[in-house]
C-alpha positions in Angstrom: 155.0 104.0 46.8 154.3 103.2 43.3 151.7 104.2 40.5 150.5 104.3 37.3 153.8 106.4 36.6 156.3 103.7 37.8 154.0 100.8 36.3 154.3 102.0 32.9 158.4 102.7 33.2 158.2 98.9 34.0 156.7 98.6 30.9 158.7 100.4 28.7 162.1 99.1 30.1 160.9 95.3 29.7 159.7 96.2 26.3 162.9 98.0 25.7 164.9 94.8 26.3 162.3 92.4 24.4 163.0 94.8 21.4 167.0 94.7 21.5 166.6 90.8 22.2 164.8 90.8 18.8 166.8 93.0 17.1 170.3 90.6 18.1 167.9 87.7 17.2 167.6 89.2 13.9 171.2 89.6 13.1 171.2 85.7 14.4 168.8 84.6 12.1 170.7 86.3 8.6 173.7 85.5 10.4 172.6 81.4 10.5 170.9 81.9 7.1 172.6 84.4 4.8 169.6 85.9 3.7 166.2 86.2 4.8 162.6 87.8 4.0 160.5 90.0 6.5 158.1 86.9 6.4 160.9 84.0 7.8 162.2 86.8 10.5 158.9 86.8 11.5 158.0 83.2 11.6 161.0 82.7 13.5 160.6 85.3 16.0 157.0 84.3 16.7 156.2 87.6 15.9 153.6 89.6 13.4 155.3 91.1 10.1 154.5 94.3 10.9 156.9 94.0 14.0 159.7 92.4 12.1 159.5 95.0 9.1 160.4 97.8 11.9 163.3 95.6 13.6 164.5 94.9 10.3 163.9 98.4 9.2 165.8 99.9 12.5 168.6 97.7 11.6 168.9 98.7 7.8 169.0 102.3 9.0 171.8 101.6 10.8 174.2 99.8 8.5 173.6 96.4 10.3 171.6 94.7 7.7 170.9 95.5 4.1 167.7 94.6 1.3 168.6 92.6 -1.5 166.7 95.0 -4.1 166.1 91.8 -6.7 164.6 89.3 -4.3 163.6 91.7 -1.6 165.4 89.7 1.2 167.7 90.9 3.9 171.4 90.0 4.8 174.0 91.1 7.2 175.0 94.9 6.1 178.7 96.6 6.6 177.7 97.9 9.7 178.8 94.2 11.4 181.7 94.2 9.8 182.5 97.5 11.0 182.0 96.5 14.5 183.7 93.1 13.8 186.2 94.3 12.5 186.9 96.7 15.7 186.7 93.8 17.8 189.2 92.3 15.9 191.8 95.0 15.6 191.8 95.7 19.4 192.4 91.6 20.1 195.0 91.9 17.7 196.5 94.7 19.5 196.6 92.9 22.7 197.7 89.5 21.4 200.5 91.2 19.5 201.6 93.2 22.4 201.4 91.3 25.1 204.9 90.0 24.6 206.2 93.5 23.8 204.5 94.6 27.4 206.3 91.4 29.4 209.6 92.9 27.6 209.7 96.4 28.7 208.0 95.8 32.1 211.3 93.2 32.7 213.5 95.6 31.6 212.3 99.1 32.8 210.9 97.3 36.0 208.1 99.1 36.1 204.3 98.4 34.5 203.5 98.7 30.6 200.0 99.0 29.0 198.1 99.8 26.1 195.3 101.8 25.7 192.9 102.4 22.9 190.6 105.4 22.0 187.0 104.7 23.5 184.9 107.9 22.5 186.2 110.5 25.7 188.3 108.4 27.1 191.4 105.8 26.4 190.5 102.1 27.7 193.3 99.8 28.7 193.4 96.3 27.0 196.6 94.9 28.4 199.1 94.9 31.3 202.0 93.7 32.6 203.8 94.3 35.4 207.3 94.7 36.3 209.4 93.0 39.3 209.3 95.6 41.7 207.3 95.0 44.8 205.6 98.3 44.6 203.6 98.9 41.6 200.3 100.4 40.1 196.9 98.3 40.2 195.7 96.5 37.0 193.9 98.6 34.7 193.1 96.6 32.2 189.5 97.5 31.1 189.5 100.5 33.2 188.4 104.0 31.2 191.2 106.8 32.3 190.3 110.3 31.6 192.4 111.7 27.8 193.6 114.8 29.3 195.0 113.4 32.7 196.8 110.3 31.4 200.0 109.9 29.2 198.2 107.1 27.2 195.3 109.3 27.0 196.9 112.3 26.3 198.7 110.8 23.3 195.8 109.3 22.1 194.3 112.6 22.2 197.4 114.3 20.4 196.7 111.9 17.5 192.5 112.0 17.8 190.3 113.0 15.0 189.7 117.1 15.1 186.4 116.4 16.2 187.2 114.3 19.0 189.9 116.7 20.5 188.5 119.9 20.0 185.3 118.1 21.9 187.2 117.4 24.9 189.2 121.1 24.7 185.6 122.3 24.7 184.6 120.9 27.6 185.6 121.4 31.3 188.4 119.5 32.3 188.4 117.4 35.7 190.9 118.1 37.8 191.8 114.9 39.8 195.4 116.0 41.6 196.9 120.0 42.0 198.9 118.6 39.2 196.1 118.2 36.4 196.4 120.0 33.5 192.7 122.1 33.1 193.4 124.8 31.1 192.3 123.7 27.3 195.2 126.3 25.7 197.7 124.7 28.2 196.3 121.0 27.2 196.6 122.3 23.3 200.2 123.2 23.8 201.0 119.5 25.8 199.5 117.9 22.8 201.7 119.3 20.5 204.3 119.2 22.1 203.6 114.9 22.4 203.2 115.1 18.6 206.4 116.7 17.8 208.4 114.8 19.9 206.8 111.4 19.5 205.7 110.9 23.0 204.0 112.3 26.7 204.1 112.0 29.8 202.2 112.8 32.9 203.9 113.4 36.4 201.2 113.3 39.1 198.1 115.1 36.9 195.7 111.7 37.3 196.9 110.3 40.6 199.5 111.7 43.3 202.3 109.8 43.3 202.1 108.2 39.9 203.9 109.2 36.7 203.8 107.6 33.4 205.4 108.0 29.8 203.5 106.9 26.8 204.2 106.8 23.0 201.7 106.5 19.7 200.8 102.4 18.0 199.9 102.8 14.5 197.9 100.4 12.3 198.9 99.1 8.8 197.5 102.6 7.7 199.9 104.8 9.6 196.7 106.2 12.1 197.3 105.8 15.7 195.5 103.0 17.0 196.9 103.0 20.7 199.4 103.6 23.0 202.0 102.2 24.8 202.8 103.5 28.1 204.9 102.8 30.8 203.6 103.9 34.6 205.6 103.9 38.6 206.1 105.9 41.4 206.6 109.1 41.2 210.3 108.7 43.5 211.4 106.2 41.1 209.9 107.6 37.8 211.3 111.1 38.0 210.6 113.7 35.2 214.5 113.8 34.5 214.3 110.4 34.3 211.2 111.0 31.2 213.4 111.2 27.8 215.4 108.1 29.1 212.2 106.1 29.6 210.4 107.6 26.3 213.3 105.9 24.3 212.6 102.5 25.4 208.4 102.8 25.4 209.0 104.4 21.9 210.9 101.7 20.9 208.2 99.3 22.2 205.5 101.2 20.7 207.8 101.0 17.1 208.1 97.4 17.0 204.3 96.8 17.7 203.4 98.8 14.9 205.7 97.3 12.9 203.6 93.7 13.8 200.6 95.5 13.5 201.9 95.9 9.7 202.6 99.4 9.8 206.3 99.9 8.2 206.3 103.9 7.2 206.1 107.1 8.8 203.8 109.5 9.6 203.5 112.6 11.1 
């Protein structure tokens, strides 16, 4: 059954879209034409000025465009750089490793990825797998939970205070017996990682699956990603951790290093 209620939701989503249509179309236009006045955006648009001042406006708040104070025009603002040059970094960190991943996935036999920091949760952005007939699924572009991971759980190690003392704040899933949900037992894990360079995870996000990870840094020395190397519990055994944690460190070294960072941290 439907009603006035559900009519004007209708409404509001379709005019919800048409507004983030205009707003990209915005960016477009100062994009095509370096700078532009209220009065062009609108012309172009097909829109009344009044309609373009608030896109424009929205979009100044945020950083995405700014107002040229002497001629009252608009142009693209930091805020697309910003987000540009995210884009670009994480390309760059999959382009650069890809051949570091191939490497240590031939010579550990098993399957190497790395992850990036995505708000809660550490995103994968390349893979690649090792010879052996049994091995993990592809997770590239697949979201894995920080405290249940050994990519995420490095990431985490290394995360802005805000960010990790969000997620110790919350509850913790618990997706095996093996998960760690106990935010002082997590704490102690993550210092632990940063001491010692690395983590691992033996059975805490799936049963049957362990993995070892280590920290990427950027030109700046901040971690950027991590490298991680993931198998079978029966052939990736936790005595078998510091051995493995040599090699992904190494990997995770020499990526850095093409990623321009050359010092040390931490």
């Amino acid at each position: 059954m439907s009603g006035p209620q559900s009519v004007n939701a209708g409404r509001g989503s379709v005019a919800a879209v048409q507004s983030v249509d205009r707003a990209l179309s915005v960016l477009e236009i100062l994009a095509a034409h370096g700078e532009a006045g209220v009065t062009e955006v609108a012309a172009e648009l097909g829109v009344h000025k009044s309609t373009a001042f608030r896109l424009v406006a929205v979009l100044e708040s945020r950083g995405f465009v700014e107002q040229l104070a002497d001629r009252g025009k608009y142009r693209l603002g930091f805020g697309v750089v910003r987000l540009a040059g995210a884009a670009a970094a994480q390309l760059d960190i999959a382009q650069q490793g890809r051949r570091i991943c191939e490497s240590l996935a031939a010579d550990l036999e098993e399957t190497v990825n790395i992850a990036i920091l995505d708000s809660d949760r550490a995103v994968n952005v390349s893979q690649a797998r090792g010879p052996a007939a049994l091995s993990t699924h592809n997770w590239v572009g697949q979201g894995t939970p920080l405290h249940a991971t050994s990519s995420g759980k490095v990431l985490l190690a290394h995360a802005p205070d805000a960010i990790r003392k969000g997620v110790l704040s919350r509850e913790l899933p618990r997706h095996t017996p093996a998960t760690i949900t106990d935010p002082e037992a997590l704490q102690r894990d993550l210092d632990r990682i940063v001491e010692q360079g690395w983590g691992s995870t033996a059975e805490e996000f799936e049963v049957g699956l362990s993995a070892v990870a280590a920290p990427v840094r950027g030109a700046d020395g901040d971690v950027i990603a991590a490298l991680s190397v993931s198998g079978p519990s029966f052939r990736m055994d936790a005595q078998d951790f510091p051995r493995l944690a040599r090699h992904v460190v190494a990997g995770a070294e020499e990526l850095s290093r093409r990623l321009g960072f050359f010092g040390q941290r931490d």
